[in-house]
mmJSON file of the N, C-alpha and C atoms, coordinates in Angstrom:
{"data_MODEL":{"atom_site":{
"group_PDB":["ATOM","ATOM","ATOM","ATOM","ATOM","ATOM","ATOM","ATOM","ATOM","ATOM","ATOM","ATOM","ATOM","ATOM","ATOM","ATOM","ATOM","ATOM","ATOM","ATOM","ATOM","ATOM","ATOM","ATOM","ATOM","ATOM","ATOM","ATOM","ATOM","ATOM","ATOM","ATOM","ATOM","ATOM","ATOM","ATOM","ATOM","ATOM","ATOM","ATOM","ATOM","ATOM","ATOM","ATOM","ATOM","ATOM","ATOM","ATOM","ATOM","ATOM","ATOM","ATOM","ATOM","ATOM","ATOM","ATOM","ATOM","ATOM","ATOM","ATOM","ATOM","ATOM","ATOM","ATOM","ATOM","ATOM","ATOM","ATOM","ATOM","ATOM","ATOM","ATOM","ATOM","ATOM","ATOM","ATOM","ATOM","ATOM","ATOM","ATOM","ATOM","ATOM","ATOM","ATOM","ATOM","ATOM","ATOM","ATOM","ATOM","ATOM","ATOM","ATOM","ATOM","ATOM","ATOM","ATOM","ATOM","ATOM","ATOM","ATOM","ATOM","ATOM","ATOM","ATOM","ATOM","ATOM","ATOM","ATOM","ATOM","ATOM","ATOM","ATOM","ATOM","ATOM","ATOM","ATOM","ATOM","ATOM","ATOM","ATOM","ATOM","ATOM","ATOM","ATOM","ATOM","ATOM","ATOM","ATOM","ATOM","ATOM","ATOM","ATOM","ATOM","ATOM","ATOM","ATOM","ATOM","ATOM","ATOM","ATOM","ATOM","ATOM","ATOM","ATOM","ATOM","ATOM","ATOM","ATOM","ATOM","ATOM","ATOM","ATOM","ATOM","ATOM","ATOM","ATOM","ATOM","ATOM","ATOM","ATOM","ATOM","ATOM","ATOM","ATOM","ATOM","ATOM","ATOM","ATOM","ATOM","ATOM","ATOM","ATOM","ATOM","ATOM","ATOM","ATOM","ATOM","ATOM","ATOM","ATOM","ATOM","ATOM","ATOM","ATOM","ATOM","ATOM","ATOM","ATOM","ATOM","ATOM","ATOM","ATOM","ATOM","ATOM","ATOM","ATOM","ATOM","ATOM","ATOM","ATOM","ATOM","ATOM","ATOM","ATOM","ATOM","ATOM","ATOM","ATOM","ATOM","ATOM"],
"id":[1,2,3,4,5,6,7,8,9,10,11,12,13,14,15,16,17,18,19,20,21,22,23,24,25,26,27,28,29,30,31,32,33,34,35,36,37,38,39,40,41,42,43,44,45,46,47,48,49,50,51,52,53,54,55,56,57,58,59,60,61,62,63,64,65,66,67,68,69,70,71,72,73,74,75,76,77,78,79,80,81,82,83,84,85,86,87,88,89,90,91,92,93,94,95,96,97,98,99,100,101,102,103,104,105,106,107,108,109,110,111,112,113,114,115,116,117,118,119,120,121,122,123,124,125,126,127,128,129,130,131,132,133,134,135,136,137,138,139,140,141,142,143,144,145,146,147,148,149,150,151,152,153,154,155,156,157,158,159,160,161,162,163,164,165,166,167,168,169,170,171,172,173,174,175,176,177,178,179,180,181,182,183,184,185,186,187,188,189,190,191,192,193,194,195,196,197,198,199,200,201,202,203,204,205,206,207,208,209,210],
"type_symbol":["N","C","C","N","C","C","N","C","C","N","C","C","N","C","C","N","C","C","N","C","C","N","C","C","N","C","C","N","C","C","N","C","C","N","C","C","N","C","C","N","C","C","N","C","C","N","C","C","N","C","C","N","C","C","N","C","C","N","C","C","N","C","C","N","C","C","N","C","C","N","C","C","N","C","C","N","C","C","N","C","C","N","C","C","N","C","C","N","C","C","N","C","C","N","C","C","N","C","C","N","C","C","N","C","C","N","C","C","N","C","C","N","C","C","N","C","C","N","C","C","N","C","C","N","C","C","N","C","C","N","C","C","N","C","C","N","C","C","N","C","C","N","C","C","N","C","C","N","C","C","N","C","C","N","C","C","N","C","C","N","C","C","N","C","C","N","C","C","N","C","C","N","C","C","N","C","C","N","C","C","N","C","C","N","C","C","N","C","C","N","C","C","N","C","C","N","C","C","N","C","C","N","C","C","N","C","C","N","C","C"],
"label_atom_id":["N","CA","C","N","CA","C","N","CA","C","N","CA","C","N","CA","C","N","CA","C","N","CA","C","N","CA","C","N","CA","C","N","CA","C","N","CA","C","N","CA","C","N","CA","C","N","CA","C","N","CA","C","N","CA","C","N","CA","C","N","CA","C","N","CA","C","N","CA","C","N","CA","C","N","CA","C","N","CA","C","N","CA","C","N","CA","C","N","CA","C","N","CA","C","N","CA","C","N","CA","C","N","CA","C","N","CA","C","N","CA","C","N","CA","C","N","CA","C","N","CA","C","N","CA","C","N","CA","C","N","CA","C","N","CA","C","N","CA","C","N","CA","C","N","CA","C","N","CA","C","N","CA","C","N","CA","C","N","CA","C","N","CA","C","N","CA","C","N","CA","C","N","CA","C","N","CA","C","N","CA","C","N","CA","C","N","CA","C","N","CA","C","N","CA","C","N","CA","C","N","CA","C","N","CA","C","N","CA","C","N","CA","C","N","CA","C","N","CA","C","N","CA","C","N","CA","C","N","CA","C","N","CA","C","N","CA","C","N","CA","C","N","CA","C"],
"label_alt_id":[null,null,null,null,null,null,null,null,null,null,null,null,null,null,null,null,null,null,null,null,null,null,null,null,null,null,null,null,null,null,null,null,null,null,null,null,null,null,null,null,null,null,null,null,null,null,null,null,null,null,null,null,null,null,null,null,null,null,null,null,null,null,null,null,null,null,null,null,null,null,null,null,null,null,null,null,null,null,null,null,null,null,null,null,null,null,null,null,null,null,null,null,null,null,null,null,null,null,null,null,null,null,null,null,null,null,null,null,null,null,null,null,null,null,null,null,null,null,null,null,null,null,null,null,null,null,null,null,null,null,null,null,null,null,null,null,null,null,null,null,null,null,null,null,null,null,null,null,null,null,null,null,null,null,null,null,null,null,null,null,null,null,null,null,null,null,null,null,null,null,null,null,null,null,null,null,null,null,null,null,null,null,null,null,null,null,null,null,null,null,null,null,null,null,null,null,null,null,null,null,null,null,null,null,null,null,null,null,null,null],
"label_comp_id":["UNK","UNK","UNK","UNK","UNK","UNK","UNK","UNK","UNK","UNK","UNK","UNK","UNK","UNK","UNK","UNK","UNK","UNK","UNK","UNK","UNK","UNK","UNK","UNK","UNK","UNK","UNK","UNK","UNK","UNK","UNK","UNK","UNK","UNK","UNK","UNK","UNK","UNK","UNK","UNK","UNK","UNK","UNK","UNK","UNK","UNK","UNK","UNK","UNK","UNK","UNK","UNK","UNK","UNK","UNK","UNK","UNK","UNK","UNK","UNK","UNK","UNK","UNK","UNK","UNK","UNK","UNK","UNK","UNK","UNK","UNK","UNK","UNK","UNK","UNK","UNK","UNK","UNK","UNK","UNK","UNK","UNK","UNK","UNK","UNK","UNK","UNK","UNK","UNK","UNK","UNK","UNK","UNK","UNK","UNK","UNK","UNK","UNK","UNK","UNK","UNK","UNK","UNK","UNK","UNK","UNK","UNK","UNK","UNK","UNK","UNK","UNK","UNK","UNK","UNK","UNK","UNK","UNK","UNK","UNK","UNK","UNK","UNK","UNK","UNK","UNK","UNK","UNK","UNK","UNK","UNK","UNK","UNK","UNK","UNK","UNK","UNK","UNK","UNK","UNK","UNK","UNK","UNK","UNK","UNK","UNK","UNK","UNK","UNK","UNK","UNK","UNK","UNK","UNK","UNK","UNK","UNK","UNK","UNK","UNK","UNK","UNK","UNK","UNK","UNK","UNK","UNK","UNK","UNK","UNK","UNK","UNK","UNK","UNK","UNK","UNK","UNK","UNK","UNK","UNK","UNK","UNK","UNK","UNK","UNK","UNK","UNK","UNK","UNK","UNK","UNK","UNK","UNK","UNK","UNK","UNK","UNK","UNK","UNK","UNK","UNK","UNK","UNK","UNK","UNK","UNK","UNK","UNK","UNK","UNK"],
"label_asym_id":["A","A","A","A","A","A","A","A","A","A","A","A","A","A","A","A","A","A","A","A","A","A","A","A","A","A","A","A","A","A","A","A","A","A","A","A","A","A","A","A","A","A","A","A","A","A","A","A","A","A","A","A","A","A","A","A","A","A","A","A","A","A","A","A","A","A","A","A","A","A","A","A","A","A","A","A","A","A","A","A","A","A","A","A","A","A","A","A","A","A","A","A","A","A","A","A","A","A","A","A","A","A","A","A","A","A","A","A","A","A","A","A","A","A","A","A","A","A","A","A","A","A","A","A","A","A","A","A","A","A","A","A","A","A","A","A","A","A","A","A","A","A","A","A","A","A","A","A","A","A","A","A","A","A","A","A","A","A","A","A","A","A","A","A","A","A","A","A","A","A","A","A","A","A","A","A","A","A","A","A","A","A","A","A","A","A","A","A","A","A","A","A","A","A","A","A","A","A","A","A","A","A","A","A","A","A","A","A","A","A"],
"label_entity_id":["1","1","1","1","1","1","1","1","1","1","1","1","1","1","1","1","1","1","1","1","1","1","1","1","1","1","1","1","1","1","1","1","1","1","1","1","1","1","1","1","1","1","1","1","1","1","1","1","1","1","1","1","1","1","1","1","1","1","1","1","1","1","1","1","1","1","1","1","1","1","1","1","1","1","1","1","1","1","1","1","1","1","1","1","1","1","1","1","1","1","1","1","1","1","1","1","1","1","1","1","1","1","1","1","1","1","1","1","1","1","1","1","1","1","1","1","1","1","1","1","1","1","1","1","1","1","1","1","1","1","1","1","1","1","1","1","1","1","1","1","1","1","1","1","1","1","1","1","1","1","1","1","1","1","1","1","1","1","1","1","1","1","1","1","1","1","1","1","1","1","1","1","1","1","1","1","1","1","1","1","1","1","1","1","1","1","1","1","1","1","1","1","1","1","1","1","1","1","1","1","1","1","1","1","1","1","1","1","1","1"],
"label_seq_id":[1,1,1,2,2,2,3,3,3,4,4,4,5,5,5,6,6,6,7,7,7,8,8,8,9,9,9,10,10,10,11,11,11,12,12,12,13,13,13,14,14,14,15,15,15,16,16,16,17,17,17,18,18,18,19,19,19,20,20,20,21,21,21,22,22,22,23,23,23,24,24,24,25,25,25,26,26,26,27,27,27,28,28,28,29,29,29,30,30,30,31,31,31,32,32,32,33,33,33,34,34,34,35,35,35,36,36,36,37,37,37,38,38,38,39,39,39,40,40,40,41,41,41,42,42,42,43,43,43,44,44,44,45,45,45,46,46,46,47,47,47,48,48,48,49,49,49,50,50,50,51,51,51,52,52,52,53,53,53,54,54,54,55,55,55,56,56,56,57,57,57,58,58,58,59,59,59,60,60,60,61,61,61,62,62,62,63,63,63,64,64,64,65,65,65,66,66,66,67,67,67,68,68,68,69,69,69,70,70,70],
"pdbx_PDB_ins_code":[null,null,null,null,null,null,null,null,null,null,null,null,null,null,null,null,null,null,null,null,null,null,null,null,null,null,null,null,null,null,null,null,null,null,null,null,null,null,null,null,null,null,null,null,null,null,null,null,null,null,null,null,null,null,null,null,null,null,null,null,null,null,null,null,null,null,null,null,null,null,null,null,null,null,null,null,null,null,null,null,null,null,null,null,null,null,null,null,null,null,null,null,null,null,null,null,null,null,null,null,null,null,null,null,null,null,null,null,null,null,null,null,null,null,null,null,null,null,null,null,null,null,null,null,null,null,null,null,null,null,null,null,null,null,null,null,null,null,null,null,null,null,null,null,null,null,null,null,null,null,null,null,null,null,null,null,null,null,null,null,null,null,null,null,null,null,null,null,null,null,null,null,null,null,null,null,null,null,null,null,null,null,null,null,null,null,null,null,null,null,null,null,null,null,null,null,null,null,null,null,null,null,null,null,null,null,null,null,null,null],
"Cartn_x":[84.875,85.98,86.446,87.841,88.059,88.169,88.471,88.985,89.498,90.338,91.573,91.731,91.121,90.664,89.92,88.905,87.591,88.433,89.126,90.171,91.027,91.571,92.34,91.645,90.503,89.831,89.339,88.816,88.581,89.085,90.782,92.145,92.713,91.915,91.674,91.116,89.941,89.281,89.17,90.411,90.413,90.886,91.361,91.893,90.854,91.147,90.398,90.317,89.875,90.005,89.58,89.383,88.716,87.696,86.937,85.414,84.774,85.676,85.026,85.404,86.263,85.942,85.189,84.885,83.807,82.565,82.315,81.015,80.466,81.496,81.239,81.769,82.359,82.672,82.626,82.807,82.322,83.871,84.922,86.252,86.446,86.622,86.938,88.476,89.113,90.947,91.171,91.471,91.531,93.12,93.877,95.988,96.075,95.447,96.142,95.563,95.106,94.337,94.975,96.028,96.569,98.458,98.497,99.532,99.488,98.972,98.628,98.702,98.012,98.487,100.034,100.451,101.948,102.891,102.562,103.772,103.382,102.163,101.899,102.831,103.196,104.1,103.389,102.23,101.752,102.547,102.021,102.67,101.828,101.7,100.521,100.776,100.39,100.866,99.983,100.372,99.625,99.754,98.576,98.634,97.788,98.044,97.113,96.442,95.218,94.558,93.665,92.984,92.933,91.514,90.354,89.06,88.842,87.23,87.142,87.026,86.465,86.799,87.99,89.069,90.327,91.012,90.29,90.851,91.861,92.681,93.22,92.783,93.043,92.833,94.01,94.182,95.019,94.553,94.62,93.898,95.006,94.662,95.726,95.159,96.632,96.155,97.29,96.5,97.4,98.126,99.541,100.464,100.499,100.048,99.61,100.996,100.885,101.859,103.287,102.433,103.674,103.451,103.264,103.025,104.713,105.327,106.178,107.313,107.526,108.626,108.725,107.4,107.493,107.165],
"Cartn_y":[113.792,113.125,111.945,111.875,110.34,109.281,108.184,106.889,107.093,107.559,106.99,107.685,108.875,109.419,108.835,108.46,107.369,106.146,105.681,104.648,104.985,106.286,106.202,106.995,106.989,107.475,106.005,104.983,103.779,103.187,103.328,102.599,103.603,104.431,105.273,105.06,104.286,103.94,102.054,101.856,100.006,99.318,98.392,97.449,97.395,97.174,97.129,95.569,95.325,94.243,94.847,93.778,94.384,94.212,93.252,93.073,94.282,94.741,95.95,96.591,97.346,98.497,98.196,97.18,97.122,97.34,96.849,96.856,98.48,98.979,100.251,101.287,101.354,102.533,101.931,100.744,100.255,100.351,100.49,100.331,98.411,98.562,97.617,96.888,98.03,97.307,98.178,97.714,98.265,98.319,96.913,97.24,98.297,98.439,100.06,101.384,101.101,102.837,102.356,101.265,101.084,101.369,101.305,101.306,102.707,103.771,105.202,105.54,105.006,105.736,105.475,104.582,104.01,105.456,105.78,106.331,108.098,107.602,109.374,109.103,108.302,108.147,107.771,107.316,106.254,104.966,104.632,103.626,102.223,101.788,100.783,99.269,98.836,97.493,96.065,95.36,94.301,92.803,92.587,91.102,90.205,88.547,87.945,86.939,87.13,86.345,84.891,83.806,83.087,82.719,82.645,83.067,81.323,81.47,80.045,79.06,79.2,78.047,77.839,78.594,78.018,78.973,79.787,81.343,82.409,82.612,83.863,85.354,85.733,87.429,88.738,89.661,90.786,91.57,92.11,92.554,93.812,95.107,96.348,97.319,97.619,98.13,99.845,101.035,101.929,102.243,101.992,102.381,103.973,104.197,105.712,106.295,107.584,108.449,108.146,106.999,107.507,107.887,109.123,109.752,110.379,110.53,111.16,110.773,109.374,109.238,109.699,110.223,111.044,109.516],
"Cartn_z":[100.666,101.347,100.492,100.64,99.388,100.34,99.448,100.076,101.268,100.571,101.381,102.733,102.986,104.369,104.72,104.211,105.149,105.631,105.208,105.154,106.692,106.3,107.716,109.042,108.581,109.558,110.718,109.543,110.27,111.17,110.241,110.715,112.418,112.502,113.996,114.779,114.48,115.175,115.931,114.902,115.36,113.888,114.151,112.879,112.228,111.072,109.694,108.407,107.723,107.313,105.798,104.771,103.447,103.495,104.54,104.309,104.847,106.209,106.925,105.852,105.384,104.268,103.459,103.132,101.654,102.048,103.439,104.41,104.21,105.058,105.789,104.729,103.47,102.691,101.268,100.779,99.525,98.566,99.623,99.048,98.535,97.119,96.768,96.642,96.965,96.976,98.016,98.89,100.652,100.264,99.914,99.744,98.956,98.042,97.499,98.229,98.595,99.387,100.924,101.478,102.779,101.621,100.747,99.938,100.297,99.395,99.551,100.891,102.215,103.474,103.838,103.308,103.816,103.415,101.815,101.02,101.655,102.154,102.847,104.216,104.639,105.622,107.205,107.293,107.75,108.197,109.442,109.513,110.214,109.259,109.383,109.178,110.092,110.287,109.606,109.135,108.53,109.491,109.715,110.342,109.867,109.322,109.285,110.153,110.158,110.811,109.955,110.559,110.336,110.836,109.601,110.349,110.33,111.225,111.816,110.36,109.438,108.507,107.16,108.243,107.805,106.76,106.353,105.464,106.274,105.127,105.777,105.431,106.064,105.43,106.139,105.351,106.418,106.817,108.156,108.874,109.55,108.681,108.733,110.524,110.918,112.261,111.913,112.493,112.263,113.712,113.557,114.85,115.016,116.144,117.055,116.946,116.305,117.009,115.448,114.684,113.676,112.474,112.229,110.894,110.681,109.209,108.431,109.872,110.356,111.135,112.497,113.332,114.487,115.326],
"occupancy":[1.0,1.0,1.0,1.0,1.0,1.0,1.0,1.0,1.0,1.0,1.0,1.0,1.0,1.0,1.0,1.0,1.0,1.0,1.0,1.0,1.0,1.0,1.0,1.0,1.0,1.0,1.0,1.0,1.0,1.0,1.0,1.0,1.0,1.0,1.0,1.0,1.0,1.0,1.0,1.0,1.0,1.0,1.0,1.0,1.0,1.0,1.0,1.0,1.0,1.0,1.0,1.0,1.0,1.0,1.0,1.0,1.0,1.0,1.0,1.0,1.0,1.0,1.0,1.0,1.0,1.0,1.0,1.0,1.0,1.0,1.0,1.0,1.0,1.0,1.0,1.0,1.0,1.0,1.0,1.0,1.0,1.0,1.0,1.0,1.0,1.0,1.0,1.0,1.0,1.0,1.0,1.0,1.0,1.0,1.0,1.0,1.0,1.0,1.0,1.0,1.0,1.0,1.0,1.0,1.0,1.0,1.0,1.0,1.0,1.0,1.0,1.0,1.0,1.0,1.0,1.0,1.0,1.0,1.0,1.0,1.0,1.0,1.0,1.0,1.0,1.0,1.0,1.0,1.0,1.0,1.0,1.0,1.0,1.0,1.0,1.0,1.0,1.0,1.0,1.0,1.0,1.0,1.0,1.0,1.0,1.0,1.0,1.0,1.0,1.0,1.0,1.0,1.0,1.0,1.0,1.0,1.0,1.0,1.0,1.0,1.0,1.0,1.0,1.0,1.0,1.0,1.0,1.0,1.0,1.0,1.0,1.0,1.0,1.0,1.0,1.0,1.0,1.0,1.0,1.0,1.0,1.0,1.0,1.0,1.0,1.0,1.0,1.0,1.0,1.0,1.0,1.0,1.0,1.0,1.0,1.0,1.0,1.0,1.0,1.0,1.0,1.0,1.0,1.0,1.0,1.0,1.0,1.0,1.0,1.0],
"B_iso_or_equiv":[0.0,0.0,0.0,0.0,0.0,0.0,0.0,0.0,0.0,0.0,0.0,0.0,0.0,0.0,0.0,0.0,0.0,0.0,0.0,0.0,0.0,0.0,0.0,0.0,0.0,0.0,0.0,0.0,0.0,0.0,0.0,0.0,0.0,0.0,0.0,0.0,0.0,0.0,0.0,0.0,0.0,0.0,0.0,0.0,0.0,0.0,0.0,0.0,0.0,0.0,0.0,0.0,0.0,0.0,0.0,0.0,0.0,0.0,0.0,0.0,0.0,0.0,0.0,0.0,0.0,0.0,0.0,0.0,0.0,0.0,0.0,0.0,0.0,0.0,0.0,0.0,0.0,0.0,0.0,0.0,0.0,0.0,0.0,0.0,0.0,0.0,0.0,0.0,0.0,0.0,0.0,0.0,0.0,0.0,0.0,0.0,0.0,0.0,0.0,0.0,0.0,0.0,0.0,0.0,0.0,0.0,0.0,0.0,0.0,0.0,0.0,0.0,0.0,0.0,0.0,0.0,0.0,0.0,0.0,0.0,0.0,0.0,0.0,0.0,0.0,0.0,0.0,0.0,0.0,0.0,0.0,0.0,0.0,0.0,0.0,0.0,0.0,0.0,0.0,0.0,0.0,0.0,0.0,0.0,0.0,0.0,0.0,0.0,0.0,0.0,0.0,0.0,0.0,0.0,0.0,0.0,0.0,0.0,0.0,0.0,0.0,0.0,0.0,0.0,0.0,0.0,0.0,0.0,0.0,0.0,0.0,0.0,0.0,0.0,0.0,0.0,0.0,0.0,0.0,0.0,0.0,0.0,0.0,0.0,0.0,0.0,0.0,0.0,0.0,0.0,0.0,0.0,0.0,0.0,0.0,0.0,0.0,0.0,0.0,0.0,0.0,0.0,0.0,0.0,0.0,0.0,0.0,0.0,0.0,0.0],
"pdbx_formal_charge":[null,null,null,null,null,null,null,null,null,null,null,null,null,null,null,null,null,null,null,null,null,null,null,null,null,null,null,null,null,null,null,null,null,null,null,null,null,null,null,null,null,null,null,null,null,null,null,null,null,null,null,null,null,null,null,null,null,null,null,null,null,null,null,null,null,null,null,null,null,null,null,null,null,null,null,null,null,null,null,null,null,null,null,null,null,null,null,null,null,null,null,null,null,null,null,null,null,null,null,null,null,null,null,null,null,null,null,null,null,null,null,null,null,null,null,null,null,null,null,null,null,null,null,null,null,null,null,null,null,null,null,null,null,null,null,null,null,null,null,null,null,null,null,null,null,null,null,null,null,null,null,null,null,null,null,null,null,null,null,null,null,null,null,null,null,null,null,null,null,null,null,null,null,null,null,null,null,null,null,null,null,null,null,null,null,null,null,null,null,null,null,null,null,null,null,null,null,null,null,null,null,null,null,null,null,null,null,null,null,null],
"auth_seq_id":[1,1,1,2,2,2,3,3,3,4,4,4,5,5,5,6,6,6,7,7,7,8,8,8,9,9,9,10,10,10,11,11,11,12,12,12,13,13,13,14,14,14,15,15,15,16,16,16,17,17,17,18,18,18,19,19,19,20,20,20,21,21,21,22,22,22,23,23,23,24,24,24,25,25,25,26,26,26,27,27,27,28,28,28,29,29,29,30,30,30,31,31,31,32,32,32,33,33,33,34,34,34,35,35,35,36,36,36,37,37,37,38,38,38,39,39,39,40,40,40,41,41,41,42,42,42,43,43,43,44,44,44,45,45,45,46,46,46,47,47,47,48,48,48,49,49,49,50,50,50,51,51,51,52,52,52,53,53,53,54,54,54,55,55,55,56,56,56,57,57,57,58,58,58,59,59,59,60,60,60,61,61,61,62,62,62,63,63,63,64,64,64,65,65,65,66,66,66,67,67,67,68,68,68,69,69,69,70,70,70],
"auth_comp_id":["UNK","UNK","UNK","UNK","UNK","UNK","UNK","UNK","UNK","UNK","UNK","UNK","UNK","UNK","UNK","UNK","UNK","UNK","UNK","UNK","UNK","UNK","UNK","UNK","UNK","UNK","UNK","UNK","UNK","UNK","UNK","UNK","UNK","UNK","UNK","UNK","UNK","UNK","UNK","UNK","UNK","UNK","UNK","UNK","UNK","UNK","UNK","UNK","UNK","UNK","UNK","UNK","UNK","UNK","UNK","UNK","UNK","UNK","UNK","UNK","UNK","UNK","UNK","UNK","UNK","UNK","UNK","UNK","UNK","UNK","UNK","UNK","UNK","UNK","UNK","UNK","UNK","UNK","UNK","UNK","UNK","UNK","UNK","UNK","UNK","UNK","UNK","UNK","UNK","UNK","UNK","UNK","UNK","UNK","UNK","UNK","UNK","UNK","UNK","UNK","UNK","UNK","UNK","UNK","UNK","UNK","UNK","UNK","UNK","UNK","UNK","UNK","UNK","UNK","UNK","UNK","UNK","UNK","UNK","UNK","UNK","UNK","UNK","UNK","UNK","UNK","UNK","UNK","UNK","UNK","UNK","UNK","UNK","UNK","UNK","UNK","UNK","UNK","UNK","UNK","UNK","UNK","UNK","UNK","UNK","UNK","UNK","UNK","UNK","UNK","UNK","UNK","UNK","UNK","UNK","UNK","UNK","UNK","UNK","UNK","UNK","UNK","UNK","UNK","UNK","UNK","UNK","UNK","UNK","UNK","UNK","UNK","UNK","UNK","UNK","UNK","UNK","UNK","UNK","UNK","UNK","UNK","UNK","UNK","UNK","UNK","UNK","UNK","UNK","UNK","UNK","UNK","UNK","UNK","UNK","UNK","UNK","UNK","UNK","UNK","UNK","UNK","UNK","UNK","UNK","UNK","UNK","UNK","UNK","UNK"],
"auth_asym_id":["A","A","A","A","A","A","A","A","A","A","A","A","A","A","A","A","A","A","A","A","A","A","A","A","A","A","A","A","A","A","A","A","A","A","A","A","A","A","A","A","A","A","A","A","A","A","A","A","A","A","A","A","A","A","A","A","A","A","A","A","A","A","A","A","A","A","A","A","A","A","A","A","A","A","A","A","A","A","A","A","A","A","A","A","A","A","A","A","A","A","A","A","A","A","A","A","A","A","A","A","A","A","A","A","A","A","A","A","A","A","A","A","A","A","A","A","A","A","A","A","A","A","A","A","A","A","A","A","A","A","A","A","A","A","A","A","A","A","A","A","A","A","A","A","A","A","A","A","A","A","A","A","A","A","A","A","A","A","A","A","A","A","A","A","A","A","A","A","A","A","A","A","A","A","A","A","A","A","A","A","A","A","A","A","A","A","A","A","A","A","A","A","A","A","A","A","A","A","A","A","A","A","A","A","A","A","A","A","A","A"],
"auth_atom_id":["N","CA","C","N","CA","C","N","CA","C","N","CA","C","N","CA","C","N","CA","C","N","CA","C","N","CA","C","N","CA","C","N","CA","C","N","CA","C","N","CA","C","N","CA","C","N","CA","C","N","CA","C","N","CA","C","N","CA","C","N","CA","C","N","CA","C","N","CA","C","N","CA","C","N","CA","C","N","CA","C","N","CA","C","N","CA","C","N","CA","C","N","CA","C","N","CA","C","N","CA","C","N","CA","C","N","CA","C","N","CA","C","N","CA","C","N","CA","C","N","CA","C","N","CA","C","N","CA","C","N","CA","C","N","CA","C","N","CA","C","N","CA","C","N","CA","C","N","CA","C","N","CA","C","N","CA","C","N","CA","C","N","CA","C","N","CA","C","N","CA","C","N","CA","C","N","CA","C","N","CA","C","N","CA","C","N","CA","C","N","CA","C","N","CA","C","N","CA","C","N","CA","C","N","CA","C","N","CA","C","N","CA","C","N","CA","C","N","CA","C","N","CA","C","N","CA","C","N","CA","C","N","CA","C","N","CA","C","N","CA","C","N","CA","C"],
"pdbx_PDB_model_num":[1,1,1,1,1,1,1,1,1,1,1,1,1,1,1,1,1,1,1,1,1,1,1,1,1,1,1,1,1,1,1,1,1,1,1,1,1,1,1,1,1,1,1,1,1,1,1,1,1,1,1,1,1,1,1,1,1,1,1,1,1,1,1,1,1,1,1,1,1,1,1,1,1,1,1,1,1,1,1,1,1,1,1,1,1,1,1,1,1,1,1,1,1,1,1,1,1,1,1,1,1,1,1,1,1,1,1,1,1,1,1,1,1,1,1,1,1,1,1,1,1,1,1,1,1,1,1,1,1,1,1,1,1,1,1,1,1,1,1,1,1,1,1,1,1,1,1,1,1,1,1,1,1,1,1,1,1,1,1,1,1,1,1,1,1,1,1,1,1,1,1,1,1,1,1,1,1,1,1,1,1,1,1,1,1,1,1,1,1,1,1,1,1,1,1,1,1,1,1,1,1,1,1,1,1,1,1,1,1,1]
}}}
């Protein structure tokens, strides 16, 4: 299985972050393998959050129900 399916398999199961992918699949550049689900026509949303000592990070969520525009 590659990345980038383990990737959107996660992103199925609940928002995702880069620490959780690096955690749980050992993906080291989470934006290009969330780049790659986009151009597959994915539609995945980016939000940042703001952890308690003052860092940001993006924290990718996949919107249900929209693959290739459906």
């Amino acid at each position: 299985m590659s990345q980038t399916t383990d990737i959107l398999n996660l992103l199925q199961s609940g928002p995702l972050t880069a620490l959780d992918a690096l955690e749980r699949i050992g993906c080291f550049r989470l934006a290009s393998r969330i780049n790659d689900l986009r151009k597959a026509g994915h539609n995945i949303q980016t939000n940042t959050i703001t952890l308690p000592n003052g860092k940001q990070i993006a924290q990718y969520t996949l919107t249900q129900g929209a693959i290739n525009g459906q």
